[in-house]
N, C-alpha and C positions, 0 to 999 in steps of 0.2 A: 388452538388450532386455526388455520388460515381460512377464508372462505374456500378456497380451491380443495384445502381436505377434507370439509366437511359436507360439502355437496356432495347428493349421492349421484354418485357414476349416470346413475341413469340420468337422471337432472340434470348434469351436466353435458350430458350427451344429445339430450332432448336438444338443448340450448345450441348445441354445436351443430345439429341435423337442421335445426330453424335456419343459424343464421348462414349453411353451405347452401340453403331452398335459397336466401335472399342473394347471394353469389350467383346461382347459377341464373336468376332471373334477371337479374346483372351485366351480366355477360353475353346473354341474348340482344340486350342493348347497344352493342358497341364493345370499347377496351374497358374491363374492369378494373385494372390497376392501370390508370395515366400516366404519364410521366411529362408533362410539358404545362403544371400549375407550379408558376415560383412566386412564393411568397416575398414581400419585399418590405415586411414589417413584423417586429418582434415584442409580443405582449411587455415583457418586464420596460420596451423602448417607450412604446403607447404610455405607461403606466407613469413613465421618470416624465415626459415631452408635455406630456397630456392630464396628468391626474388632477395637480390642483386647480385646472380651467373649469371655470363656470360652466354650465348649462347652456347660458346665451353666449360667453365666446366659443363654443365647440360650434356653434350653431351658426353663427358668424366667419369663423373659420372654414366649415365644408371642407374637412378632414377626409378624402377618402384613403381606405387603408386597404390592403390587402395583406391578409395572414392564413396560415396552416396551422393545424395542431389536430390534438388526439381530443375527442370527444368523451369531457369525463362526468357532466352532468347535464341533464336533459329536462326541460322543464315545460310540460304543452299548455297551452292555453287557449284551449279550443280547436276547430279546423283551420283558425284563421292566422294564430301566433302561434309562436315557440321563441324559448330561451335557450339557449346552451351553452355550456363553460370549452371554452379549447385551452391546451396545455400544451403549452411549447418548450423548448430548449432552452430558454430565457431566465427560468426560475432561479432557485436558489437562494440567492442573496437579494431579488427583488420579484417581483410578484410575473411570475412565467404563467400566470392565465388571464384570459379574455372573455369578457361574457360577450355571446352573440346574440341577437335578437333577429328574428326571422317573422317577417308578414306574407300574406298571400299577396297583397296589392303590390309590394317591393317586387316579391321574386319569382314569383308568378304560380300558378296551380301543381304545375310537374314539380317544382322543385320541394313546394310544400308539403308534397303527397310524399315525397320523395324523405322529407325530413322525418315523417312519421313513423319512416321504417327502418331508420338510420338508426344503430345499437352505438351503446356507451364502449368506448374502446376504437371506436371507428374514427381514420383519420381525413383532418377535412379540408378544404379550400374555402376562403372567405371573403369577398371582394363587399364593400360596403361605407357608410359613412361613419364618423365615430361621433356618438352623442352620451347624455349621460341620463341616466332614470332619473325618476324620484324620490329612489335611495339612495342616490349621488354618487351609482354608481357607471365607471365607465365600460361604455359598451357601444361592440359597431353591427350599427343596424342592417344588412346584409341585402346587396342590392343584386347578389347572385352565389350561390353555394354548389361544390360537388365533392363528389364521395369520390377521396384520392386511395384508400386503403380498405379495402373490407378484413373490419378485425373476426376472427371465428371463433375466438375463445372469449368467454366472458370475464371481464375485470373481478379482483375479489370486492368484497361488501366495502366500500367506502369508508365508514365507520369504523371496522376493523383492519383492512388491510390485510396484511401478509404478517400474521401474528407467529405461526411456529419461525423457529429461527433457520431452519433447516432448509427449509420451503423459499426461505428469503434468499438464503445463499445458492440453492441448489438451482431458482428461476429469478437468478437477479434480473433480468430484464424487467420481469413483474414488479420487483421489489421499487427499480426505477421508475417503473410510472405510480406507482402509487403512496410513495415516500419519500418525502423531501427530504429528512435527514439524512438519507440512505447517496440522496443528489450532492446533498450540501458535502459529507463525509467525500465524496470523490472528486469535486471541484478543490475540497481544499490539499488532497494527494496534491493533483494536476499543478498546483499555485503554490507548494511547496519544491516542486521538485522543479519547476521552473527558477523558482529562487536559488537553486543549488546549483542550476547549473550558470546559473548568471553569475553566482558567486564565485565560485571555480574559472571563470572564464576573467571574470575582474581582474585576478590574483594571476594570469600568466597561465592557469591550467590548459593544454590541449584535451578533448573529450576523442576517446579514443575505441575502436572497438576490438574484443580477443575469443579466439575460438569458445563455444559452448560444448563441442566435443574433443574432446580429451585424449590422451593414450596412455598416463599417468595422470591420477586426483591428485593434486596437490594444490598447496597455498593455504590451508588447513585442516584441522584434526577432525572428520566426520566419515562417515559410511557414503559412500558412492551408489549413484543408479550405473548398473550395468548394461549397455546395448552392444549390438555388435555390427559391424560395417561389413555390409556385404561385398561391395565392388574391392574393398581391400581384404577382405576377408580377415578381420580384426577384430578383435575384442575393444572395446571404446568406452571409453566413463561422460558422462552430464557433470558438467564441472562444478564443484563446491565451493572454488576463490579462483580470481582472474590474476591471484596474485604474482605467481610466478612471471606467466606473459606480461603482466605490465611492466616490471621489476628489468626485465627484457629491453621492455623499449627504453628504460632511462640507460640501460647500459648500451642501445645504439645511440645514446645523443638527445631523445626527449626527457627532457633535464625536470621535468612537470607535466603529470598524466592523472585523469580518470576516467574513471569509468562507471556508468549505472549498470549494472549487469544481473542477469537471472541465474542465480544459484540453486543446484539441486542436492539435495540432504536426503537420505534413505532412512531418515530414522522418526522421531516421534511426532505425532501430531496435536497440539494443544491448542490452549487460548495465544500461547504465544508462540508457537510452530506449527509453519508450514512446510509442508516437503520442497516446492515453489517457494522463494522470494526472493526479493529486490536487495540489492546493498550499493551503495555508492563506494567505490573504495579509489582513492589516490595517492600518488606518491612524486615524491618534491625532491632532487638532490640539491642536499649542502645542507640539511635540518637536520634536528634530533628530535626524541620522543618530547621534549617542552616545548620545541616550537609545535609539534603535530597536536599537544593537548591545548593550548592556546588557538590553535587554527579550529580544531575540529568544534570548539566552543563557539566560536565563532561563526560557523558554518549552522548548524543547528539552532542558536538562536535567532538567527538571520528568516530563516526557512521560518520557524513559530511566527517569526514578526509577519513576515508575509503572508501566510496563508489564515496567519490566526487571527491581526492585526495587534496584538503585543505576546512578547516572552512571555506572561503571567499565566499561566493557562489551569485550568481546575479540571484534576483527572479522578475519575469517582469519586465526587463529593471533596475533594481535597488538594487544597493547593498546591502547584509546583513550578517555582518560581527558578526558570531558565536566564530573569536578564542577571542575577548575581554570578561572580563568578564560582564557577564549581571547585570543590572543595577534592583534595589528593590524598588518600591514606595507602599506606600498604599492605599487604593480606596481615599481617601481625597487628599492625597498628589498628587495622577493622576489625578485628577479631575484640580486640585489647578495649575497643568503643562500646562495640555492640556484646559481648559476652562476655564483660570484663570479670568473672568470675573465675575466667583460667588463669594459672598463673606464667611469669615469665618461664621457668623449669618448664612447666606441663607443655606448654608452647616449643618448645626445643626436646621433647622426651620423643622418638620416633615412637615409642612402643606405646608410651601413653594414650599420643595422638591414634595410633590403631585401637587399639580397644574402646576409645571415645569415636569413634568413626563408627563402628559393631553399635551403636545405640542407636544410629540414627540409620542403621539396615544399609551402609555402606562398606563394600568390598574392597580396599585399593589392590593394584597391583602388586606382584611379589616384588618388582624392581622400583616402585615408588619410594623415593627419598625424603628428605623432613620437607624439599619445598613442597612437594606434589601432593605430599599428605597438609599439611601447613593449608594450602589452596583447597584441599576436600573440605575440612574443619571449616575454612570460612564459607566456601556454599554452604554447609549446612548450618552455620548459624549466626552468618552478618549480610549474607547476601540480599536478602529479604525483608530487611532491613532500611536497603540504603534507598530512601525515599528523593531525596533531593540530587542535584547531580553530584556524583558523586566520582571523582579516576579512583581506582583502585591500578598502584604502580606496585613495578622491582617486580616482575614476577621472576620464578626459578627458573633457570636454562633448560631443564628438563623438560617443560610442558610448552617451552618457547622456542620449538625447533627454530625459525626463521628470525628469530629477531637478536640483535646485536647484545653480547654481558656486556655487562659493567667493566668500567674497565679498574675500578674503586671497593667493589663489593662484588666476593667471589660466590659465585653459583647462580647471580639474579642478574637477570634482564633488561636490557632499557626498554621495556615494555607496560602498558598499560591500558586498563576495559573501564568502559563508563558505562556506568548504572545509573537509572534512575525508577523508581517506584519498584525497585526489587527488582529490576530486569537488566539483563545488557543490552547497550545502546550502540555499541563502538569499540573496537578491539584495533590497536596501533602498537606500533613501536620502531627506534631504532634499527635497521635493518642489516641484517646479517653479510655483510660485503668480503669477508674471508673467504674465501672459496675452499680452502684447505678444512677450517672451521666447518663450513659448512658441508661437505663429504663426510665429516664424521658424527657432525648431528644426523644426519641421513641416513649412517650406517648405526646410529642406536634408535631411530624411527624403526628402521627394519627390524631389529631385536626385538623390539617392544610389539608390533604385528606379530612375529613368529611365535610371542609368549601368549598371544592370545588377544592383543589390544586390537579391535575394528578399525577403529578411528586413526590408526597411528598413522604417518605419512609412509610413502613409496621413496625409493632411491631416485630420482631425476637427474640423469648423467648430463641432459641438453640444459639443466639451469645451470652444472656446474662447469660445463664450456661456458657457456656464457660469461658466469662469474669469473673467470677465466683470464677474460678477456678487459677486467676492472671496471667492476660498477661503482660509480662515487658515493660516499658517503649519503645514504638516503634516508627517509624516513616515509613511511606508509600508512594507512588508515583505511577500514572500512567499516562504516556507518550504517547499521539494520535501518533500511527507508521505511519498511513496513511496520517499525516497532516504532518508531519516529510520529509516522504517520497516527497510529493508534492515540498517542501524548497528543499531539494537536487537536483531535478530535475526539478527544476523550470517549474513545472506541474498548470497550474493554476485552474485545475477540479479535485476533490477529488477520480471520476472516469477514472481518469487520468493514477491512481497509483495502481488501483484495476483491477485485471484481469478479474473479472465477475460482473460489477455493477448493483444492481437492476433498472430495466427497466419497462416501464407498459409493457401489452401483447403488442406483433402485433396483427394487424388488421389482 
């Protein structure tokens, strides 16, 4: 339990009533909260500039600095000294604290008086010289201090931290000042998705933006949030995939698009779903699904390099080596690896395959075909499996409304999803440029909703003018950044890597 759970209300309230008394005496002073101290030096800066300087060249030098930060440890030594640690924005990757050292003779009696009433959590202003102790350690001796922020809630216990997981996600602010891996985990988000989009921009991509509300969910197979638009008086969906709109702009003429975009899903919530999240999805004409599994290989390792500083990266306790190239199987050929106990017959028996599905507490639908059952059998016994990266290709026409058959092998897909540690990372393929083709995938999308499927797609009349109108041969991709992100920093909670993950109320 976190220090903030386990304090009793009242205690904690005591604390809160103390430090609104030292507010309001505050405040009879002048402006409690300033706004006109600018900092114009950055601990982790002091630390890279300054660290390995002697004693006597700090000393020599007459270093004056000025810095701000949050007040995370306090240290008195008498009426006359004080120590204290400030923590600034700087951290992460190099040392984002500053020890202050404060004397009565520096800074004068009010300010010293002033320091003894200052609470840990409180943010500060620091003007001073930099020198170093004789712990050799650096520190600026403070030749004027004020109090820019009165914090009112007290920090959890140092030592502990922000221990339940709940508490962490539900008051990430908290979690931020008091956890650096919690820092480091969202600097390297910021430093991947920065590489993404550099890379995409390399490559000819335009970054593009498309509606978040909707009037048909399309672009993929999921449950929809339903709102309603008042000024049009409409029923409107939170979009699931930007796919269709994007698909759109290659057919006016942007020939290369993506997009980072916020996708909403109404359905389960785990370690690796959120109702919220991120996917980069783009699309190129004049590819197919091998140039798209080659690119998107190359997008992803690119991202690890950068945020991670190599492909090699260790995801609980276990390695997962992104710089090789990843390996293609087909749902048979997976199957055939990872449960090679079935045979080829049992693998092509429709009825087999249902009654092996009934073991593992799976339904398929009454109009599922040998592909769609074929693709249950492999979730339920290779999926979980594929540790390394791993395409799974060919998927069947049936579960790939939007993506282009074969034109070589009848009923499967130029389609293909990347896994790695058991998970999807990336769902692409060939894209469906028929427009006739596509009318009739849409009218068995419809079937399949009216027999009962949630998730099955809408008719969309405006994608099939468009189509219409000759979209070129394309190919598409969209990449889970959240599930990405988890790999890089070997996060094992999907909420791990999200600053605000959906929560029920508090009680």
């Amino acid at each position: 339990m976190s220090e903030i759970q386990t304090q009793q209300p009242q205690d904690e309230n005591k604390i809160i009533a103390e430090r609104r008394a030292k507010l309001a005496t505050i405040r009879t002073q002048g402006i409690a909260f300033p706004n006109d101290f600018r900092p114009q030096h950055k601990a982790a800066q002091l630390h890279e500039l300054y660290g390995s300087k002697t004693r006597e060249e700090l000393e020599e030098l007459a270093i004056t600095v000025v810095v701000a930060g949050r007040m995370m440890l306090k240290r008195e030594a008498g009426k006359k000294a004080a120590f204290a640690t400030l923590q600034d924005a700087s951290g992460v990757h190099a040392n984002g604290r500053i020890q202050v050292y404060v004397t009565l003779d520096k800074t004068g009696e009010a300010a010293m008086e002033a320091l003894h009433h200052y609470d840990l959590g409180d943010i500060l202003g620091i003007e001073g010289l930099l020198f170093k102790t004789k712990t050799d350690e650096l520190t600026v001796k403070a030749t004027s201090l004020r109090l820019i922020t009165k914090s009112l809630r007290p920090l959890p216990d140092k030592f502990h931290g922000l221990a339940d997981q709940e508490t962490k996600y539900r008051q990430r602010y908290v979690d931020l000042i008091m956890n650096e891996d919690t820092r480091r985990t969202f600097k390297a988000r910021t430093a991947a998705m920065s590489s993404i989009r550099r890379f995409m921009e390399e490559h000819e991509f335009m970054e593009v933006e498309t509606p978040m509300l909707h009037v048909i969910p399309g672009g993929a197979a999921a449950k929809p949030f339903i709102t309603h638009h008042n000024a049009l008086d409409m029923q409107m969906f939170l979009r699931i995939a930007p796919e269709l709109y994007l698909k759109r702009l290659v057919v006016g003429g942007f020939e290369r698009v993506f997009e980072v975009n916020r996708n909403f899903r109404n359905e389960g919530v785990s370690p690796r779903h959120n109702p919220e999240f991120t996917m980069m999805e783009f699309y190129a004409a004049y590819v197919d699904y091998q140039w798209l599994m080659d690119f998107t290989e190359a997008v992803i390792r690119r991202a690890a390099e950068d945020a991670h500083g190599t492909a090699c990266l260790t995801y609980q306790g276990r390695e997962l080596d992104l710089s090789k190239p990843f390996q293609r199987l087909t749902i048979v050929g997976a199957i055939n690896k990872y449960a090679s106990y079935y045979t080829h017959e049992q693998l092509h028996d429709v009825e087999f395959i249902k009654e092996e599905l009934k073991k593992f507490g799976v339904k398929p639908f009454a109009t599922a075909g040998l592909g769609a059952l074929q693709l249950a059998l492999f979730e339920e016994t290779a999926e979980a499996q594929l540790w390394e990266p791993t395409y799974i290709i060919d998927y069947p026409v049936e579960v790939s409304p939007l993506a282009r058959a074969s034109d070589t092998v009848p009923g499967i897909t130029e389609r293909f999803e990347l896994f790695m540690t058991g998970r999807e990372i990336a769902n692409g393929f060939s894209e469906l440029n028929d427009s006739e083709d596509q009318a009739a995938r849409f009218q068995a999308q419809v079937a399949a909703k009216d027999a009962g499927d949630e998730e099955a797609m809408y008719y969309d009349a405006d994608y099939i003018r468009a189509l219409e109108y000759g979209l070129p041969p394309t190919g598409g991709c969209g990449i889970g950044i959240d599930r990405l992100i988890m790999l890089i920093t070997d996060s094992p909670n999907i909420r791990d890597v999200i600053l605000f993950p959906h929560l029920r109320r508090e009680d």
